[in-house]
C-alpha angles and dihedrals in degrees: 000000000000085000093066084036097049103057135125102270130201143180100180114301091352106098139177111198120174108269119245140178086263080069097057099099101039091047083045090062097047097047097054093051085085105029092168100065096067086084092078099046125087082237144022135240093177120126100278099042101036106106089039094055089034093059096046095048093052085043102037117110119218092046140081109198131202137203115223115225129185103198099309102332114107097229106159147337131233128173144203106244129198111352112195105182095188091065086026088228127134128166125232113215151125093077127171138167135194100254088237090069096043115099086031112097093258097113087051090059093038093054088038082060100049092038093057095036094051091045096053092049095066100270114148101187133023110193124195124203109208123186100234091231085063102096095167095057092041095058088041090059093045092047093054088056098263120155118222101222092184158290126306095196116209089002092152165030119217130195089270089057089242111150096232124198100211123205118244114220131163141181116221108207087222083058096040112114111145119234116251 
């Protein structure tokens, strides 16, 4: 089942193509055009951290990474996290824009994308894990029809060493309309 998951996905000139190491530069790039707002991600892709993230992201198991493109223009990432086909559950996460789409409509489309792809393909559940500090992702999320279904306090560590509480939300397929 990750084979039909894990596949190059596009809406016209939006793609998600699997990242690769020929997208480390690019992503570089895009990644260092909002350096702040590292400080609310379980990881950073700023200047000083970015190999480091980026290689753990492309090796990590547990996580199918994409590239965002716009056209041909590299703007973002996302990734699907943590499939588990016996409760027919993944995560979507480690997502990241270019500050000039956001704001735009683009994410829309991105997680549209994801959404209708992963439910097709037999998914049952999408959860999203959302810093509570994040109120932008929150509100995506949200927008897209996603229920918060609570709070996992000190989940985590991130790179800062911040104990973050991190906002459980998930999409149901039997929930799942997208919005026009």
């Amino acid at each position: 089942m990750l084979e039909r998951l894990y596949v190059d996905l596009a809406d016209g000139d939006l793609r998600l193509v699997k990242l690769t190491d020929g997208h480390r530069e690019a992503l570089r790039a895009a990644c260092a055009a909002d350096a702040d707002v590292w400080t609310i991600y379980s990881s950073s892709f700023g200047p000083d951290h970015f190999d480091k993230s980026f290689d753990t992201l492309i090796g990590g198991a547990g996580r199918m990474p994409y590239a965002i493109l716009d056209g041909d223009r590299l703007v973002g990432m996302t990734a699907w996290l943590r499939p588990d086909w016996s409760a027919q559950t993944v995560e979507i996460g480690n997502s990241f824009i270019h500050p000039d789409v956001r704001g735009t409509g683009f994410n829309g489309r991105v997680k549209r994308l994801m959404l209708d792809h992963a439910f097709a393909a037999g998914v049952r559940r999408i959860e999203f894990r959302i810093d509570e500090r994040n109120k932008r992702s929150q509100a995506a999320v949200a927008k897209l029809g996603g229920t918060k279904e609570g709070v996992l306090r000190s989940e985590r560590i991130t790179w800062t060493g911040y104990v973050r509480d991190t906002g459980l939300w998930s999409l149901l397929a039997n929930e799942w309309a997208p919005p026009m």
